[in-house]
Structure formats: structure tokens, C-alpha cells
C-alpha positions in Angstrom: 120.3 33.1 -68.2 118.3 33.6 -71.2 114.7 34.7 -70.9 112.0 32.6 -73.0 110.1 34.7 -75.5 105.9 34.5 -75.1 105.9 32.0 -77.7 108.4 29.6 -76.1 106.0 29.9 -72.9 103.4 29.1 -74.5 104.3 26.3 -76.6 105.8 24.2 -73.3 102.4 25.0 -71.8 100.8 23.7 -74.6 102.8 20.5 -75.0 104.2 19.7 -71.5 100.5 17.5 -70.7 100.4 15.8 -73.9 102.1 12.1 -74.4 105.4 12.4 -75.2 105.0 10.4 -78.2 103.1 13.3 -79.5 104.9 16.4 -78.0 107.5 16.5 -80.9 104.9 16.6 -83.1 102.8 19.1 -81.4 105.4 21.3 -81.4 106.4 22.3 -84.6 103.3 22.5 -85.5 102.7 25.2 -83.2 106.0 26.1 -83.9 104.9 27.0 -87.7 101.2 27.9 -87.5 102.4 30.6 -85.3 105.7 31.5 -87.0 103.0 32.0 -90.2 100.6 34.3 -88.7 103.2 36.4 -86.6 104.3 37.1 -89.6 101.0 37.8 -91.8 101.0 40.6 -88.8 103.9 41.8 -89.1 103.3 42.3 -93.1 100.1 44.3 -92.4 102.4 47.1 -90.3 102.6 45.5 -86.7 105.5 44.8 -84.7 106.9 41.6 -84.0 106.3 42.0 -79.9 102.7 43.3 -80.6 102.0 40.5 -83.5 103.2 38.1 -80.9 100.8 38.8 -78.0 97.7 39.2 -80.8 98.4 35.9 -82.2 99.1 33.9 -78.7 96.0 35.4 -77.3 93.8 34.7 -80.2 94.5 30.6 -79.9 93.4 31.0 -76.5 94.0 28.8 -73.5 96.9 26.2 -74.2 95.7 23.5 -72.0 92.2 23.5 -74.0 94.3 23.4 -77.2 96.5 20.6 -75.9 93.2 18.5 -74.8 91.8 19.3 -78.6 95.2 18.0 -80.1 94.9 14.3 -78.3 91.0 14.2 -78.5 90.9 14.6 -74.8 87.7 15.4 -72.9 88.5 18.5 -70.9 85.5 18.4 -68.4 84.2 15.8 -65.6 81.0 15.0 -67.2 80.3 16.3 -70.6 76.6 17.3 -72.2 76.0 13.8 -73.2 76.0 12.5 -69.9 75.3 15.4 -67.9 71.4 15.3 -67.5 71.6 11.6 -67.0 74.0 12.2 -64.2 72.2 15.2 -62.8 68.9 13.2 -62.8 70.2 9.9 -61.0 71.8 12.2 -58.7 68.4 14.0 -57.7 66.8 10.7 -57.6 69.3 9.3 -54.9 69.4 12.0 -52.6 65.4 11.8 -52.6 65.2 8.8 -52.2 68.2 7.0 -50.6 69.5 9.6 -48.6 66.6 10.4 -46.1 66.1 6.5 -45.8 69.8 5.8 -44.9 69.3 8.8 -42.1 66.2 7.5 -41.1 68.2 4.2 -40.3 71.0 5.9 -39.0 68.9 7.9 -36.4 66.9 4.8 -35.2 69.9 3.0 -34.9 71.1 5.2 -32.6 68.0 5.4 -30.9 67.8 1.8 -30.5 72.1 2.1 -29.0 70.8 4.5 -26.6 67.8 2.8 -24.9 70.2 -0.2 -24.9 73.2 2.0 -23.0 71.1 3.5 -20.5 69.2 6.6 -22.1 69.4 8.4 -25.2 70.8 11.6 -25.5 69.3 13.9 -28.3 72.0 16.0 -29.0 74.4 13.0 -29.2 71.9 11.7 -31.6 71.3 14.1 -33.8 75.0 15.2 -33.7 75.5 11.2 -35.2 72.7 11.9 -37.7 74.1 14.8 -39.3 77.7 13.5 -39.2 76.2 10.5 -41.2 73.6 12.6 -43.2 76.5 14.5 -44.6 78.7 11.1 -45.2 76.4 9.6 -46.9 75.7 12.4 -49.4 79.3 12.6 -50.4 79.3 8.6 -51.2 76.0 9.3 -53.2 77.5 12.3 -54.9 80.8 11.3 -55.5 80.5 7.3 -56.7 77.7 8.4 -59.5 80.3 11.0 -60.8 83.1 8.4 -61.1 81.3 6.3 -62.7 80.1 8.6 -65.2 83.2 10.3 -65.8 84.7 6.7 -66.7 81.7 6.4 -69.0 82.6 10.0 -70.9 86.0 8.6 -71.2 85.8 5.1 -71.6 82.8 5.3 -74.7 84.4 4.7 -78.0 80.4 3.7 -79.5 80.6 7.0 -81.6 83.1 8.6 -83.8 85.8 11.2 -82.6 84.2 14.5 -83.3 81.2 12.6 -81.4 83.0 11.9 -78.5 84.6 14.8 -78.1 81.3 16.4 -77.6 82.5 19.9 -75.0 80.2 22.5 -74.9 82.3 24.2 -78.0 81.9 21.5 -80.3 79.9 22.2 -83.1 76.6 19.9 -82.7 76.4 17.1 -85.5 73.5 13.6 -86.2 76.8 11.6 -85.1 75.6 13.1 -81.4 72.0 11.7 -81.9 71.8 9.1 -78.6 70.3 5.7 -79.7 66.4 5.3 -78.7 66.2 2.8 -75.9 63.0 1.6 -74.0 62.5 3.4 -70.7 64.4 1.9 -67.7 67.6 0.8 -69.7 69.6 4.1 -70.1 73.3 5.3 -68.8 71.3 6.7 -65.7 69.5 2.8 -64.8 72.7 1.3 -65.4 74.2 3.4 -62.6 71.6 3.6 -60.5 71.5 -0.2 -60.3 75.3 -0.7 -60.0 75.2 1.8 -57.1 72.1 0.1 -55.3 74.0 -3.3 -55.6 77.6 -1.2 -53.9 75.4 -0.5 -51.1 74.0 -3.8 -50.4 77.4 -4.9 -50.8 78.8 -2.9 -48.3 75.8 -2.7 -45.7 76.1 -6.3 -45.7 80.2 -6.2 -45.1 79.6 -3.2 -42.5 76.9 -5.4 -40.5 79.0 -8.2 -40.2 82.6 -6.7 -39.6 81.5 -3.1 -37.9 78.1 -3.4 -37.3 74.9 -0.9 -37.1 74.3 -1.0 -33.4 77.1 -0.8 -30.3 76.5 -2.6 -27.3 79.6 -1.5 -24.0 81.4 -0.5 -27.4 81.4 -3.6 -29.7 79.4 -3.8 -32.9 76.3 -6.2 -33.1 75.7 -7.5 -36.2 72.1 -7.6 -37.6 72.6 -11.0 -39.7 73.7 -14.1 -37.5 77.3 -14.4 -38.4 77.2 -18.2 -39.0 75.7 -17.4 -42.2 79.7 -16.4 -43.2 80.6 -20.4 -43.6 78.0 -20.3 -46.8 74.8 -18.1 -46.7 76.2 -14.9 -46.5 78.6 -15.3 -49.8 76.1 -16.8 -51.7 74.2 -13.3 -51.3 77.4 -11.2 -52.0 77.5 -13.2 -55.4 73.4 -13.0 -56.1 74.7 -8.9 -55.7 77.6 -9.4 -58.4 75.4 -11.0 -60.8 72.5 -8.3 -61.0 76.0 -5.4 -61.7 76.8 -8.6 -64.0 72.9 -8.6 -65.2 72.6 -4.5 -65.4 75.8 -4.4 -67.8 74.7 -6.7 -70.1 70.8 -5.5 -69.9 72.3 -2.0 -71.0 74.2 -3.2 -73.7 71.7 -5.1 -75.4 69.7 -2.6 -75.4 66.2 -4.3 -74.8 64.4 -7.0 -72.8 65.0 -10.3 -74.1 63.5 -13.9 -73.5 67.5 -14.8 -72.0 67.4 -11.6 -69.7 64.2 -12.1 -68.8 65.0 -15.7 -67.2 68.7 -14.7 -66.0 66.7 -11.8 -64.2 64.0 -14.3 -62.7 66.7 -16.5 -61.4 68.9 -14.3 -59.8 65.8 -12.8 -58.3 65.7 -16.6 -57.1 68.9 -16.8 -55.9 68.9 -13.9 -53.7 65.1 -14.3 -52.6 64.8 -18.3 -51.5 67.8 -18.8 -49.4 66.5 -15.7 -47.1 63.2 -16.8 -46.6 64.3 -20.5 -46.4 66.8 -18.8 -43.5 63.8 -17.0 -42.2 61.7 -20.3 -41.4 65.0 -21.9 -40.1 65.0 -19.0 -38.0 69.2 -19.1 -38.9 69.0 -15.4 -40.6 68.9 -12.9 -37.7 71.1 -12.7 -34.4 69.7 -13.8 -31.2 72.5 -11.7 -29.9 71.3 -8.7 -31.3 67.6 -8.9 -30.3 69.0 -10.0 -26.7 70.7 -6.8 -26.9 67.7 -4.8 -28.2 64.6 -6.1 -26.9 65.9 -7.8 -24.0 62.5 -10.3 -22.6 61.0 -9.9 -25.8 63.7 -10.7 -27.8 62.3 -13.8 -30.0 59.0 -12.6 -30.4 61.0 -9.4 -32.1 63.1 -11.0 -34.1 60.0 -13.5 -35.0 58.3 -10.7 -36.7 61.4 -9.0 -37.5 62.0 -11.8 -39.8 58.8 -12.4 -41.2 58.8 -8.8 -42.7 61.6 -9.5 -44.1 61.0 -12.7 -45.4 58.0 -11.5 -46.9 59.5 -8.0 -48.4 61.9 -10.4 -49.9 59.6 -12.8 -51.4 57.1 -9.8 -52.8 60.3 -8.0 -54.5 61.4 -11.1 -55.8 57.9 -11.7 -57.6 57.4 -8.3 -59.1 61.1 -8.4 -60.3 60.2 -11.4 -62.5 56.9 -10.8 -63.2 58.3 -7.1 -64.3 61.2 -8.7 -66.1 58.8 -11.1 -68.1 56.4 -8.0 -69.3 59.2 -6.3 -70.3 60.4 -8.9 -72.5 57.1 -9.5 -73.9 56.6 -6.1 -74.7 59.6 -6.0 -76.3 59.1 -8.7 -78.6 55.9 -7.5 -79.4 57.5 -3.9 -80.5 
């Protein structure tokens, strides 16, 4: 068996991850530029082992040099993204992680007065389980989606998008000016808010917040499935639909401005129209709950959330519309 020299080694480590298409390539190339300066080494007095070792160790890591050769990014979230990231990050475990513990601790407050008393260590036990579940969703979906973003953007040119922290800086790197509330960071944050709407909603219906003798209890009356209930899973879909194309165009427009006010609509009337019809919540739940006082609960229940509806609903058009305005103006 014949032992591969150093630059053999390195060669197949420095070819073996890129596409096959390009490997040949790749190859002599390396194959040459290090033949050349083994050689310019050896002409200055050193030997061929010695010249070897110097010239392998001064092109450095072989897996950086592959990702170079196919214009690869050779991190999770480069410097163009990475503040962005790292700010809607901060903002969600500020913000929505101690509300979604906060709901998971009275929940299973409420599933312990219901079962026959509440044990603290069982609930806080819960809490933390959850705490710590829900900060690897919040941590982990905002990194996907960035890290499809690094690799995915093909707005700048290749030396641009290639931008790791030992690229040399250029104006191709310059970010675009847009109005506050429209960046990379927005466009996430939005397209995370409507993932967990999504999925409370799914949860509520098919697991279920509370557990009553060990079955899930659904929030939402579950009749809403035949019609309501989808109509609000596709309200959701059109305000990811509604962020995307807000973040590519790059401003507030008359047309966003109205597809804003009506999806506000959408998602905003049927509820509080549901709400009046007293068809939204489950009488099952708030039998569960509050026992005796059951429909006066879920009475006030739902007109807190009728109203919360209707008074997000208004400022998200009324916002939408100075937006537009303003940026017209500008």
C-alpha cells in the first residue's frame, strides 16, 4: 500500500466537498499552483519535504479554500445579517418568551384547580420544561430563516455576497436605505408571529392548552373547523404573503396600504361577528374552568377579545395608511 504524500492529503480534503462538476477542475489547479511554489522553495535552498509543509500550511485550511473556490458561504449567519438576527432575537425572547410562560403557567394553574388542587412544584416543573421549549423554537426558527436568507440572496454581486469576516469590505456591501419597520429583521419577525398563531391555533384545536381527566380542551369551539377556523389560517398566510411582498418593495404604497387594511378585515370581523354570535369560544371549556359561572366567563372572556381584536385591527390600518402617506410624501 502506498502512502499519500501531504499534498495528495490535502488536495482530496480540498476537493472531496466541492460538486463534482468542479472537482476536476479544482484539482489541477491546486495541483499546479502548488507544484509552482514547492518548487520556487526548493530553488531558494529548501528541501522538497520542508518546501512541502511551508507551502500546504501557508494556503491554510482546505475546507475554507474549497468554500472560496464555489463562492460558498462558510458560516451560519454572516456580517450582513448578523445584527439583524441578533436584534430580532433579543426582541423575541423579551418579549414573546415571558408572555408564552406566563400563559403556560396559568394554564396549568387553571388544570390544577380544575383536577383537584394545584401542585407548585408540578407547576413550575411544567413552566420551565416549556420556558426552555419555547426558547429553542424562538432561537432556532429565526436562524433558519436567516441562514436561507445569507444563502438564498443573489440582490448583490459575488464578491458582495460572499461577504465572511475575511472579505475585504467594498460599496458593493452598502445595504439599501429602507424606511424603518421594513428590514430583513421585520420581515422575520412578522413571518414568525404569523408561525405561531398558526400553530397555537392547530395546537388548541388538535392538543389543546388545558387537560381535563387527561383529554385536551380546546379554547376555540371546534365547530368553527367546518368554515371559521380556516378562513383565519388563510387571513395568517396572507399577512407572511403581505410581509414578503412589503419587504420587497421596499416602501409603503397606496396597494399595500389597502391589501394591509383588508386583511386586517378579514382576520378582525369574522371574530367579533363570532363573538356576538357567541359561536367563538367553547362552552366546554368554560364548563370545565369556571364551572357555575361558566357563561358569565366566557361572556367577558369574549368581549376582551372581541374588542383587542377590533382595536388591533384599527391601528393596523390606520398605521398602514400613515405609512403610505408618508411615503408618498418622501
Amino acid at each position: 500500500m502506498t502512502t499519500a504524500t501531504l499534498t495528495e492529503r490535502y488536495i482530496h480534503a480540498a476537493t472531496r466537498s466541492v460538486p463534482e462538476k468542479s472537482r476536476a477542475d479544482l484539482r489541477a489547479e491546486l495541483e499546479a499552483s502548488i507544484d509552482d511554489a514547492i518548487d520556487a522553495r526548493m530553488a531558494s535552498g529548501d528541501g522538497r519535504a520542508d518546501a512541502e509543509r511551508a507551502v500546504l500550511t501557508e494556503m491554510g485550511d482546505p475546507d475554507r479554500l474549497a468554500a472560496d473556490y464555489s463562492d460558498r458561504p462558510a458560516f451560519l449567519i454572516g456580517p450582513r445579517y448578523y445584527f439583524e438576527w441578533l436584534r430580532l432575537v433579543k426582541l423575541l425572547f423579551v418579549i414573546v418568551l415571558p408572555l408564552a410562560v406566563a400563559g403556560v403557567a396559568l394554564g396549568q394553574l387553571i388544570a390544577g384547580s380544575t383536577s383537584g388542587g394545584i401542585v407548585v412544584g408540578g407547576v413550575i416543573g411544567s413552566t420551565v420544561v416549556a420556558a426552555m421549549t419555547i426558547a429553542l423554537h424562538l432561537a432556532f426558527w429565526p436562524t433558519l430563516i436567516f441562514a436561507i436568507l445569507e444563502r438564498s440572496d443573489r440582490s448583490a454581486s459575488p464578491a458582495s455576497r460572499a461577504s465572511a469576516p475575511w472579505t475585504q469590505w467594498s460599496l458593493d456591501r452598502l445595504p439599501e436605505i429602507r424606511p424603518k419597520g421594513i428590514g430583513t429583521a421585520d420581515l422575520v419577525a412578522s413571518l414568525v408571529y404569523v408561525a405561531l398563531m398558526i400553530g397555537a391555533l392547530l395546537w388548541d384545536q388538535f392538543v389543546g392548552f388545558v387537560f381535563i381527566d387527561g383529554d385536551g380542551v380546546p379554547i376555540l369551539d371546534p365547530a368553527l373547523w367546518s368554515f371559521w377556523l380556516p378562513v383565519l389560517l388563510v387571513a395568517l398566510l396572507g399577512e407572511a404573503v403581505f410581509a414578503v411582498l412589503l419587504f420587497r418593495s421596499g416602501r409603503w404604497t397606496a396597494g399595500l396600504a389597502i391589501a394591509n387594511a383588508v386583511l386586517a378585515l378579514v382576520f378582525a370581523v369574522p371574530i367579533v361577528w363570532l363573538v356576538a354570535q357567541d359561536a367563538l369560544l367553547n362552552p366546554a371549556f368554560f364548563a370545565a374552568v369556571a364551572g357555575e359561572d361558566a357563561a358569565e366567563v366566557g361572556s367577558i372572556v369574549g368581549i376582551v377579545v372581541a374588542c383587542t381584536a377590533a382595536a388591533i385591527a384599527v391601528w393596523d390600518i390606520v398605521d398602514g395608511i400613515i405609512k403610505a402617506v408618508r411615503a408618498r410624501r418622501g
